[in-house]
C-alpha positions as CSV (number, residue, x, y, z in Angstrom):
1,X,83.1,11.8,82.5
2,X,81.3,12.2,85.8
3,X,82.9,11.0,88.9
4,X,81.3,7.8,90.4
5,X,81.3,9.3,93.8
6,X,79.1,12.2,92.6
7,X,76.2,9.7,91.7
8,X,73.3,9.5,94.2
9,X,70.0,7.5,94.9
10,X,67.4,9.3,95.9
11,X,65.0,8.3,98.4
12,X,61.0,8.0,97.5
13,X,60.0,11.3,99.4
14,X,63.1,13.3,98.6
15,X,63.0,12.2,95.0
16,X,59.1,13.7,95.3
17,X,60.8,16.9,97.2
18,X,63.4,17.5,94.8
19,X,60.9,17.3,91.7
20,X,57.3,17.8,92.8
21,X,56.3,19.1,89.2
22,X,58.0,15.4,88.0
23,X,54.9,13.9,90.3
24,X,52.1,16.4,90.7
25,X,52.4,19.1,87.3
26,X,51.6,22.7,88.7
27,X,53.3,23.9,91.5
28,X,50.9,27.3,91.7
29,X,48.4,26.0,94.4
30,X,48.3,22.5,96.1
31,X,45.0,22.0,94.6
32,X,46.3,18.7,92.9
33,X,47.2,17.3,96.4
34,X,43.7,17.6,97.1
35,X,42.6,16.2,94.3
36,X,45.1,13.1,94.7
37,X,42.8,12.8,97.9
38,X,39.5,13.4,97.0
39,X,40.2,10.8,94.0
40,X,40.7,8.0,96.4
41,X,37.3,8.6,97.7
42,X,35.8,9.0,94.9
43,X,37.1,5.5,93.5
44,X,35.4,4.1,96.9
45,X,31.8,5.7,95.5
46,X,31.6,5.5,92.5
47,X,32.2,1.7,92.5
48,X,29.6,1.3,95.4
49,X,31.8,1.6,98.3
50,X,31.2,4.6,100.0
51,X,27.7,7.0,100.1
52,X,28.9,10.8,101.2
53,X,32.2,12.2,100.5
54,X,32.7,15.7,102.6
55,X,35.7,18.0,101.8
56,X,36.3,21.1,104.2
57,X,38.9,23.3,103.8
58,X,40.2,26.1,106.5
59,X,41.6,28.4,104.8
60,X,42.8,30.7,107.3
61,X,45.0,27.9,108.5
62,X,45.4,26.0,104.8
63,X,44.5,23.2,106.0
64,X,42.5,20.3,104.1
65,X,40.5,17.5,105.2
66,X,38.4,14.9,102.6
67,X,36.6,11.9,104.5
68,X,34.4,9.1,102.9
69,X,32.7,6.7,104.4
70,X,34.3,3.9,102.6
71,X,35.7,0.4,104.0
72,X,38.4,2.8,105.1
73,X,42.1,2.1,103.9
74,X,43.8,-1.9,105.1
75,X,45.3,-1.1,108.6
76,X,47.7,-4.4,108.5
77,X,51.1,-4.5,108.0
78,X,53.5,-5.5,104.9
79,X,57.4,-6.0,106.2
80,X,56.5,-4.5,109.5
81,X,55.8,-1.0,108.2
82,X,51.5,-0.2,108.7
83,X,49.9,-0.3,105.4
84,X,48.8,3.6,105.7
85,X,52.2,4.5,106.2
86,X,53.1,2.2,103.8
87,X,51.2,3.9,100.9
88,X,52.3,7.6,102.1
89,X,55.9,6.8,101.8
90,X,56.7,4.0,98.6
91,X,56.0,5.0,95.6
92,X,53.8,2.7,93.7
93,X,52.2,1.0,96.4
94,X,48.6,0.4,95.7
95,X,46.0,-3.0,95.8
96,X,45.6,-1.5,92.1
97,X,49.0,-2.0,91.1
98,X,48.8,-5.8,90.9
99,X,45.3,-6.5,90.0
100,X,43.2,-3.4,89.3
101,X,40.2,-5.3,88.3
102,X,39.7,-7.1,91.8
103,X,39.8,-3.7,93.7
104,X,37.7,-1.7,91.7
105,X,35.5,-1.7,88.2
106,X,36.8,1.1,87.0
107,X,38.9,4.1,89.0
108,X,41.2,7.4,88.8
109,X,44.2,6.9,89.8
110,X,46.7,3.9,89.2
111,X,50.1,4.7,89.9
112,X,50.1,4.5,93.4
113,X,52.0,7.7,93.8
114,X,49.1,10.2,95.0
115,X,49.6,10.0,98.5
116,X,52.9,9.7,98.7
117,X,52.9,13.2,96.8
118,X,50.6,14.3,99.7
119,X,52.7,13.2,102.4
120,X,56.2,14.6,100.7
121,X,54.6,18.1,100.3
122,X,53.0,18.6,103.0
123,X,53.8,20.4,107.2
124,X,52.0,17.1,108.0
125,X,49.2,14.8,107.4
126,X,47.0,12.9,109.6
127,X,45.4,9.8,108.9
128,X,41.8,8.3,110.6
129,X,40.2,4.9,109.6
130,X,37.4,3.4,110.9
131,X,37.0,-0.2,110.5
132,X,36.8,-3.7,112.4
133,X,35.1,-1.6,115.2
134,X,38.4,0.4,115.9
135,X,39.7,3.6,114.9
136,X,43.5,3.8,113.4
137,X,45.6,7.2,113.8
138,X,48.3,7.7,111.9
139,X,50.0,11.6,112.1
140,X,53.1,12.1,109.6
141,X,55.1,15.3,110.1
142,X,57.9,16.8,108.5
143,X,61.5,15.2,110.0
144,X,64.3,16.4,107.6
145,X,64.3,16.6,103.5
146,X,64.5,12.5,103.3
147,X,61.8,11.7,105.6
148,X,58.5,12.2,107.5
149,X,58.5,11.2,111.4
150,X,55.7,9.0,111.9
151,X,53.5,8.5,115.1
152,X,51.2,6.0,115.6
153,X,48.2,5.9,117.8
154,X,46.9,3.2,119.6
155,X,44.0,2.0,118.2
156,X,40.8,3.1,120.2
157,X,37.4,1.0,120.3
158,X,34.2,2.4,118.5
159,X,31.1,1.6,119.6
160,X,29.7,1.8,115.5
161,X,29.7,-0.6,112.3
162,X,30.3,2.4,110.7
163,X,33.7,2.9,108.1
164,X,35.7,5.0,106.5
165,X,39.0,7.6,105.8
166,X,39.3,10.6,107.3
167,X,42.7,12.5,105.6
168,X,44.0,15.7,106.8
169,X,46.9,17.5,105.6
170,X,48.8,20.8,105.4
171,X,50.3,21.6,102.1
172,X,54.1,23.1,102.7
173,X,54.8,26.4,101.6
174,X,58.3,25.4,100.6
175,X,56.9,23.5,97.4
176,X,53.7,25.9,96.3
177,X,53.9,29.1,95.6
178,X,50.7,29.6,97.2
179,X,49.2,27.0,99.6
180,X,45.5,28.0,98.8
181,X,43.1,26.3,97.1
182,X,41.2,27.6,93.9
183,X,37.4,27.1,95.3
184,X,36.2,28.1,91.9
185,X,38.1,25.5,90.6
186,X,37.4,22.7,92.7
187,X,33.7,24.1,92.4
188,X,33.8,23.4,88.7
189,X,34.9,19.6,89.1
190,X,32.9,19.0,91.7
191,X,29.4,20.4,89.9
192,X,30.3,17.9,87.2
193,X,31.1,15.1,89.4
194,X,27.3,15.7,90.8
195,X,25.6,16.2,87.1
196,X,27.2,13.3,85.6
197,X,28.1,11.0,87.9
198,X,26.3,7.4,87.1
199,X,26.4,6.1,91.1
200,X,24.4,8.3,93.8
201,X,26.5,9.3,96.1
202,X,26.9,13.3,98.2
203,X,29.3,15.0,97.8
204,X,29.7,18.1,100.2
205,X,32.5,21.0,100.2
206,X,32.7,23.3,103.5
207,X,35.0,25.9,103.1
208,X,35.5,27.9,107.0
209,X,32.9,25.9,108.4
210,X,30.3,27.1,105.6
211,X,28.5,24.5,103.1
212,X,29.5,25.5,99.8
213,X,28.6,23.2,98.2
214,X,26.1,19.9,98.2
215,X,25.4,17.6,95.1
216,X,21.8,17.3,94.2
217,X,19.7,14.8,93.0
218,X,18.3,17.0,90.2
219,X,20.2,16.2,87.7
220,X,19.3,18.8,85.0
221,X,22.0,17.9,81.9
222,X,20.2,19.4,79.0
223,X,20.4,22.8,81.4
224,X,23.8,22.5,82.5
225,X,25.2,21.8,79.1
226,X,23.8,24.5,78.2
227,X,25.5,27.3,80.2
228,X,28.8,25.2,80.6
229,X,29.9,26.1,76.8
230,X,29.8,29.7,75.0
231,X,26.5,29.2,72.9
232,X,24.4,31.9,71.1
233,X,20.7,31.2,71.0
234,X,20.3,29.3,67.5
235,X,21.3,25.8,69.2
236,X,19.4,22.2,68.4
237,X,18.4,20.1,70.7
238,X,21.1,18.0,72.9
239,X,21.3,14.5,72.2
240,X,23.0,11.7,74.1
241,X,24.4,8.3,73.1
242,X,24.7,5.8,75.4
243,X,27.5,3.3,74.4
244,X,28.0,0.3,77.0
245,X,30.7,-2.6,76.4
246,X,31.1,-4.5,79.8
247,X,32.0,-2.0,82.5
248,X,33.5,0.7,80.1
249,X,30.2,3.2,79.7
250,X,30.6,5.9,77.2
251,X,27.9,8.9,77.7
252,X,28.0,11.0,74.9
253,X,26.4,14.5,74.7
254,X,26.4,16.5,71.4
255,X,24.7,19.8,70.1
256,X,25.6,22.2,67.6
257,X,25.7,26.1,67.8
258,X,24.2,27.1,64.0
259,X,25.9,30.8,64.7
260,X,29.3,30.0,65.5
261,X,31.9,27.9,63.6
262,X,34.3,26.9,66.1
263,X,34.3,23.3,67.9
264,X,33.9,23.1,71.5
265,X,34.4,19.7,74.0
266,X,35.2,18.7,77.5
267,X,35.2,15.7,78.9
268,X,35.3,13.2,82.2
269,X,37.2,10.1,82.4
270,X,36.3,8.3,85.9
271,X,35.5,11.5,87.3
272,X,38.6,13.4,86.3
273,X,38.1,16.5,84.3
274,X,40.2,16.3,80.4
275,X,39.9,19.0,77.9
276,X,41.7,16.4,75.2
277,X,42.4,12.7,74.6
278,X,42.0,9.9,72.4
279,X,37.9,9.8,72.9
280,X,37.7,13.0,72.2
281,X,39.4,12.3,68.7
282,X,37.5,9.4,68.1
283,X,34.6,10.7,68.2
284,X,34.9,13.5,66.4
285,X,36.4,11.4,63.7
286,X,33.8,8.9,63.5
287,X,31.3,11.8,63.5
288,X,32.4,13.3,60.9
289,X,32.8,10.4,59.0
290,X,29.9,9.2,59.1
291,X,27.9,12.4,58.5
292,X,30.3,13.3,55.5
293,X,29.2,9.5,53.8
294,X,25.6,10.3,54.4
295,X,25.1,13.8,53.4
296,X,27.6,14.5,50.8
297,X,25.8,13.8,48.1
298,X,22.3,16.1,49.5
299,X,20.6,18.2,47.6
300,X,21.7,20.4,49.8
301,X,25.3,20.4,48.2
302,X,24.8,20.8,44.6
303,X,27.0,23.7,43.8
304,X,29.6,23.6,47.2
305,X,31.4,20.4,48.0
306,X,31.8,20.1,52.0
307,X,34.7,18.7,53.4
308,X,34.9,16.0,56.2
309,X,36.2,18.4,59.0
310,X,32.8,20.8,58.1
311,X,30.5,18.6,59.9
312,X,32.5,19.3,63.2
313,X,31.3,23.5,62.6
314,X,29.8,24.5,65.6
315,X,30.0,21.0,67.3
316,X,29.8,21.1,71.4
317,X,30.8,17.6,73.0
318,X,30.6,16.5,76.5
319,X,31.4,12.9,77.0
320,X,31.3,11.4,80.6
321,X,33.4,7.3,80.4
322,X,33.6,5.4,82.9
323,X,36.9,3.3,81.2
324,X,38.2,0.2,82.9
325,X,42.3,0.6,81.6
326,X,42.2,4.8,81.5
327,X,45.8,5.1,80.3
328,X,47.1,8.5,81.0
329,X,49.9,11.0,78.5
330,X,51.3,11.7,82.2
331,X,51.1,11.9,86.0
332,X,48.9,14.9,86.1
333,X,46.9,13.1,84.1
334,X,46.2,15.8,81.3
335,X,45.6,13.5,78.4
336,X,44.1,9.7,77.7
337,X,45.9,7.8,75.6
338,X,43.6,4.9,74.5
339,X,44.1,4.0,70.6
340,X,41.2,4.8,68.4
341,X,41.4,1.0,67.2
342,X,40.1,0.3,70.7
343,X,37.3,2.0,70.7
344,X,36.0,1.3,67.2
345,X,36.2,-2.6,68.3
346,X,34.4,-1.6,71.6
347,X,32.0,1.0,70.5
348,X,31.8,1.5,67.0
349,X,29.1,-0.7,65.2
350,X,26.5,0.8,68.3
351,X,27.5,4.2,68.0
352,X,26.4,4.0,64.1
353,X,23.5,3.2,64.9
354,X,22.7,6.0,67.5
355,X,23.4,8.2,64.6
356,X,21.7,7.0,62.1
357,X,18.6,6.7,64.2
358,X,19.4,10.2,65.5
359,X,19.7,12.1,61.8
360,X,17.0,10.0,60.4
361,X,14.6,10.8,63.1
362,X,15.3,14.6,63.1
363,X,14.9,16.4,60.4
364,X,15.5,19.8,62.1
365,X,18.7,18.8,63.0
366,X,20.0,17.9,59.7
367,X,17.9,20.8,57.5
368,X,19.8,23.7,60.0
369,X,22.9,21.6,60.1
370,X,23.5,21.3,56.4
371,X,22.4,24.4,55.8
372,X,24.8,26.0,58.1
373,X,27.3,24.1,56.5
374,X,26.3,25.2,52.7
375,X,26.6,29.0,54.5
376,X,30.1,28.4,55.6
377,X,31.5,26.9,52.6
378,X,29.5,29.3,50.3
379,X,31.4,32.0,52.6
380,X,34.6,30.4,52.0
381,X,34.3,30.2,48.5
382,X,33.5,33.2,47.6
383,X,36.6,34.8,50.0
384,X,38.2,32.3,47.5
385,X,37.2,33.6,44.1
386,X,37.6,37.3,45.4
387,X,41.5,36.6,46.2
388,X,41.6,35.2,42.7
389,X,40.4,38.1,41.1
390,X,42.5,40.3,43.3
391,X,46.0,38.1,41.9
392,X,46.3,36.9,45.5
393,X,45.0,33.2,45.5
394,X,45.9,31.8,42.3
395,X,46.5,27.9,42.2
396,X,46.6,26.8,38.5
397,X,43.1,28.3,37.8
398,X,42.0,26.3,40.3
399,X,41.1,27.3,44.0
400,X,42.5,25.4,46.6
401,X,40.6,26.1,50.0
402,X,42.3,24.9,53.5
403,X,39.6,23.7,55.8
404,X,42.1,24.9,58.2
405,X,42.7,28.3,57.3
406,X,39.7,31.2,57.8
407,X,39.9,34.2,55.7
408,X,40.4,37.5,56.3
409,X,37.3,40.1,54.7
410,X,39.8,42.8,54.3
411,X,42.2,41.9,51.6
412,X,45.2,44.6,52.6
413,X,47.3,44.7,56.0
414,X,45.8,41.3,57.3
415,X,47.7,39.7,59.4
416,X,47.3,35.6,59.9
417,X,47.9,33.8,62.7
418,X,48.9,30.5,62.8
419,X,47.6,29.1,66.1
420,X,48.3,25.6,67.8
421,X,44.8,23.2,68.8
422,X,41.3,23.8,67.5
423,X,39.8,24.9,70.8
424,X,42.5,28.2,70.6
425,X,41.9,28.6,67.0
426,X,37.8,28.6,67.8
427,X,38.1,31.3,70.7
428,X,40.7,33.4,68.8
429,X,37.9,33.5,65.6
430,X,35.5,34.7,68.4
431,X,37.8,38.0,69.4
432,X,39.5,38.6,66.1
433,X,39.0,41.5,63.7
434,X,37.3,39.7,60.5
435,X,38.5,41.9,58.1
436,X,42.4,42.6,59.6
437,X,43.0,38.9,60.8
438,X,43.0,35.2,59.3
439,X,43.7,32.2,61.1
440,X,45.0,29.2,60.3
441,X,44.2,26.0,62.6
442,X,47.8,24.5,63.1
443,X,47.7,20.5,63.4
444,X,51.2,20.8,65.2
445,X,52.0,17.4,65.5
446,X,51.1,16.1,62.2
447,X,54.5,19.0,60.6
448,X,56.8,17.1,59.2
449,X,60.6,18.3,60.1
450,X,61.5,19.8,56.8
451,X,64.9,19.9,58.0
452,X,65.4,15.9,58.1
453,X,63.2,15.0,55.5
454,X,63.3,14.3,51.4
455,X,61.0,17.2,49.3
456,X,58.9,14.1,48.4
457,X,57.9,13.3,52.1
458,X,57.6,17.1,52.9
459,X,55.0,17.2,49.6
460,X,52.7,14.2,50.8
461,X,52.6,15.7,54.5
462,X,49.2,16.9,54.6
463,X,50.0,19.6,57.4
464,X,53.4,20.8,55.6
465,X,51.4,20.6,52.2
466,X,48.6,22.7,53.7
467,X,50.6,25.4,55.1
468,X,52.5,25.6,52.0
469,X,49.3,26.8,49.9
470,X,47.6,28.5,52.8
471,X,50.2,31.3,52.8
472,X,50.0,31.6,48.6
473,X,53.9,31.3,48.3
474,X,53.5,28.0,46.2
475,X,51.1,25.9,44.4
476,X,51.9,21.9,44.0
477,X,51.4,20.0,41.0
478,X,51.7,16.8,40.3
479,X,54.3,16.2,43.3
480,X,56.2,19.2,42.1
481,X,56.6,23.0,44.3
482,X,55.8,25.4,41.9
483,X,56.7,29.5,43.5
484,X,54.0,31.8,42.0
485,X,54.3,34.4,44.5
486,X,57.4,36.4,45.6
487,X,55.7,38.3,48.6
488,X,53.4,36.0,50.9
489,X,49.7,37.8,50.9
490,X,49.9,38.7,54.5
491,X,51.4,41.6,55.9
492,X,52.4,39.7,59.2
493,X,52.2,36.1,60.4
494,X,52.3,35.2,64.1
495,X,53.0,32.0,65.2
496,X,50.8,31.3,68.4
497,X,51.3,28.2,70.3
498,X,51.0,26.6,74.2
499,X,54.1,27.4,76.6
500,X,54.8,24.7,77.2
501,X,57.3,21.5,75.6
502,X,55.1,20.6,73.2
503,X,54.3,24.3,72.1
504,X,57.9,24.9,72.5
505,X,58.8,21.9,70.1
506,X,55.7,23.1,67.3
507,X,57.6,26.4,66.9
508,X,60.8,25.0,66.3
509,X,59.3,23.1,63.7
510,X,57.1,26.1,61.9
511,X,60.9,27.9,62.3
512,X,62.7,25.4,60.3
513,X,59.4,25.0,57.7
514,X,59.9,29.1,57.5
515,X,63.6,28.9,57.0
516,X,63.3,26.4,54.1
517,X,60.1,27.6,52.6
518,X,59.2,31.2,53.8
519,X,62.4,33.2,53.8
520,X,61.0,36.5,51.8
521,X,58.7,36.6,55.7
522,X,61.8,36.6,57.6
523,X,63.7,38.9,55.2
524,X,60.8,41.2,55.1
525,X,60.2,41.0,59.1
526,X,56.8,39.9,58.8
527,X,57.3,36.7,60.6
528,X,56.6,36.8,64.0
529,X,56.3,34.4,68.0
530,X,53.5,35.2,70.1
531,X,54.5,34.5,73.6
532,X,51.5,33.1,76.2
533,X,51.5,33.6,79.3
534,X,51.4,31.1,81.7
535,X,49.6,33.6,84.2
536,X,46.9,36.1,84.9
537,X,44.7,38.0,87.1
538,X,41.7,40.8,86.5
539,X,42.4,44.3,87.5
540,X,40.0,45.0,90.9
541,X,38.7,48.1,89.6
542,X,38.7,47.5,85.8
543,X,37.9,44.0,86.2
544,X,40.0,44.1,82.9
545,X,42.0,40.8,82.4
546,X,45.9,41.2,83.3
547,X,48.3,39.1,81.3
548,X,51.1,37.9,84.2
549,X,54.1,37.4,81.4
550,X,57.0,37.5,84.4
551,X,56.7,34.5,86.9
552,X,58.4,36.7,89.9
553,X,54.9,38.7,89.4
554,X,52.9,36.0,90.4
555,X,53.5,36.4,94.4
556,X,53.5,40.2,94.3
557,X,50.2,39.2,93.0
558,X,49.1,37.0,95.0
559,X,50.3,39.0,98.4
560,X,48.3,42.0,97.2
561,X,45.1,39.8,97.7
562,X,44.5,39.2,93.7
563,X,43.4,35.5,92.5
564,X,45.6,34.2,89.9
565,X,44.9,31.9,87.4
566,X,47.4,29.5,85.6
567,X,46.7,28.7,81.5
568,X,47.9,25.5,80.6
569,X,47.5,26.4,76.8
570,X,46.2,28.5,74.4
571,X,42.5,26.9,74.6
572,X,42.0,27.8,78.3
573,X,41.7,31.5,77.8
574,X,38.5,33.1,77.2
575,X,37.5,35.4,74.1
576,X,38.1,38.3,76.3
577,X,41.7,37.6,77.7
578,X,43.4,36.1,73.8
579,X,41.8,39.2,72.3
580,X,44.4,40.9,75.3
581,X,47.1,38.6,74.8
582,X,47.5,38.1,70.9
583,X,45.7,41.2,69.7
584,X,45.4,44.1,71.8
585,X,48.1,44.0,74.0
586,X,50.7,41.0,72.7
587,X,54.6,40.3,73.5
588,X,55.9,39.2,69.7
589,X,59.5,38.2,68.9
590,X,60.5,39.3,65.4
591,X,61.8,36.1,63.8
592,X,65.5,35.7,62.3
593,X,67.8,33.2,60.5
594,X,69.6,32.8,63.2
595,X,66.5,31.5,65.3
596,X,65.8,29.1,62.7
């Protein structure tokens, strides 16, 4: 039992300090402190506050400084502390903590822990604010590992009614591993920010005293869309829905690439960049939905019988929201979490309509759409009745096709890969060898845990059922597991997934679904982990990518002038680098019982 004496409170900095990634994710480059700052100013725009937001960043000093020209933070005091320093040393302090609505319409943050982040991790930060005709100066510096020594400026007269925040802070090199910023990066954000963006506002970025960067009222979508996702040249035409219900605005932008099968999407939520959330899903869902009810029964479908999911082929989704309650999987802010019940209440009956006046009204669109679909299927079918023939895919007579699971050409030595998320599953199609490699679209979270659960539950789990036929060790019928196959039809699997907990916890799940259900692949030593890398860089002279697998690399790196780039998942690499990582060049652990 622990000792009582051993048990310690931590302060609100130090607990920051002691934990950063608890409070700010990556610890590779401050960039998130800066974008703790810049999303303060941004919740001042674009609800009407402020006009010009200017970022400059020094980087031969690291230093950062993002000023609006807001009402400038409160410069009161609450229980005798100033309110600045207030909100750069207690976590969850913020006027949106109480009453969100009565500060702003809709904003980024909501925690209240940004700047306190900021302030924790930091050499120092200094603090301006314009207002009542005075300017406030506040200048926090590092004191010991508990606090920040404060000191307080007398407030000066300004002969201006101008306002507004001017932050500038230091990011420590005791809590990053670098202390620059990724420009390209913050480029990215800040180009969408300017394209999308519903309230006019500037935004400039001077990086050593040079304007990078300055929004523009040309706001060309159509065009940017365009070269923002991986398209070949058959495309249709963009379209955009425009869903409003009070202040939460939904832009939607879809288009579909007639050449490529894979899905593509991105998104803004208030002005913070998300590759995956519950809008995302939802639309997708009620897409496909409602295209599947409309067009199933085409002409176009006589002989091939589409499935839901293939009205999402070559989908590429951009929605912009502007959400009142953005609810968040995390901190960092990686994932919204809003239930799908929500928005068909909100949003539903109106997007229906902007689809069925959309499909009606284009004939184009649907004629290349469903026949791009009829291609697909007709592909997979026939890969179908050729593994019949050759004794590999029998179900009963009866073909049983995955949706999730795309064929190999080749029907000797191929090697499947079951890969976590649809956006890794779509790049790895685009690098893969068609006739040496399938791949098989893992819905990770939806896998049952064979090992706690009744064969009856495992057999009505769509993703455990799925899997089962995919790899042609079983067929079911009539709730019963039927083994028609003693060796799988693939000469390896490798289990791809994201390195991080959730991968982590998907592949501990497909090991126990392998132990109970695939033991001839572990026996045989066909069953295999792909590790990712959480890390890379491109080679100066090759400009060929570099897979960074050891994190002790990273700063050898990094002091040898190379610019490294951190890969939340699977999803963010491009063709070019997976084909590296799980094809050319991979790191595979050969699966054994007693990893499972």
């Amino acid at each position: 039992m622990t000792n009582y004496n051993t048990i310690y409170s931590a302060g609100d900095i130090e607990s920051v300090r002691i934990n950063p990634q608890l409070y700010i994710g990556d610890v590779t480059t401050p960039m998130h402190l800066l974008e703790e700052v810049l999303d303060n100013s941004l919740d001042e725009a674009m609800n009407g506050f402020a006009s010009k937001i200017i970022i400059s960043i020094d980087t031969k000093n690291d230093i950062i400084t993002i000023s609006d020209d807001g009402r400038g933070i409160p410069t009161g005091e609450q229980n005798g502390t100033p309110i600045p320093i207030l909100v750069c040393s207690k976590l969850h302090t913020s006027a949106k903590m109480k009453d969100k609505s009565s500060v702003y319409k809709v904003s980024s943050g909501l925690h209240g822990i940004g700047l306190v982040a900021v302030a924790a991790l930091s050499a120092f930060i200094k603090i301006d604010i314009i207002r009542d005709n005075r300017k406030f100066s506040y200048l926090g510096k590092y004191k010991n590992d508990k606090e920040i020594d404060w000191i307080i400026n007398k407030p000066e007269p300004v002969d201006t009614n101008k306002t507004g925040t001017i932050i500038s802070f230091k990011p420590s090199s005791k809590y990053f591993e670098s202390t620059k910023i990724d420009v390209d990066r913050l480029l990215k954000r800040l180009k969408l920010i300017s394209v999308f963006e519903n309230t006019e506002f500037t935004i400039v970025l001077i990086v050593d005293n040079e304007i990078l960067f300055k929004s523009s009222e040309n706001k060309d979508i159509d065009t940017f869309l365009k070269n923002f996702f991986k398209n070949s040249q058959y495309i249709s035409e963009i379209k955009k829905v425009h869903l409003k219900n009070g202040n939460n605005i939904l832009d939607i932008y879809f288009y579909y690439d007639y050449s490529r099968i894979e899905k593509q999407q991105y998104s803004m939520i208030n002005n913070l960049e998300l590759e995956r959330g519950d809008h995302l899903t939802w639309f997708n869902d009620s897409l496909k939905k409602f295209l599947y009810k409309k067009y199933k029964k085409n002409e176009q479908f006589k002989n091939i019988k589409p499935q839901e999911d293939d009205f999402l082929i070559g989908l590429r989704l951009f929605m912009n929201c502007f959400l009142e309650e953005a609810k968040y999987s995390s901190q960092t802010k990686d994932e919204l979490k809003k239930s799908h019940s929500w928005f068909n209440k909100n949003f539903l009956k109106d997007l229906e309509k902007h689809l069925e006046n959309i499909f009606n009204n284009d004939t184009t669109l649907v004629t290349n759409l469903l026949n791009h679909i009829s291609r697909y299927r007709l592909q997979m079918n026939i890969k179908s009745l050729e593994n019949k023939k050759s004794g590999t895919k029998k179900r009963n007579n009866k073909i049983e096709l995955s949706p999730n699971l795309v064929e190999a050409e080749g029907d000797k030595d191929v090697t499947l890969f079951i890969v976590e998320g649809e956006s890794a599953a779509g790049t790895l199609i685009q690098c893969r060898d068609p006739k040496k490699h399938a791949i098989y679209k893992l819905k990770g979270k939806g896998l049952v845990n064979v090992e706690t659960s009744k064969l009856e539950k495992i057999l009505t789990n769509e993703v455990a059922k799925d899997l089962l036929l995919s790899l042609g060790l079983y067929s079911i019928k009539s709730g019963k597991l039927n083994k028609i196959n003693d060796n799988s039809r693939f000469s390896k699997v490798i289990i791809l997934a994201d390195a991080d907990v959730d991968g982590k916890h998907i592949v501990t799940l497909l090991l126990k679904f392998f132990n109970m259900f695939g033991q001839e692949l572990i026996e045989q030593g066909k069953l295999f982990i792909g590790l990712t890398p959480l890390y890379g860089t491109y080679d100066k002279s090759t400009k060929k990518f570099i897979p960074i697998w050891d994190e002790s690399k990273v700063k050898e790196y990094l002091n040898k002038g190379y610019k490294i780039s951190r890969h939340k998942g699977l999803g963010e690499f491009s063709p070019d680098e997976l084909e590296i990582v799980a094809i050319k060049n991979p790191r595979l652990i050969s699966v054994t019982f007693q990893m499972c």
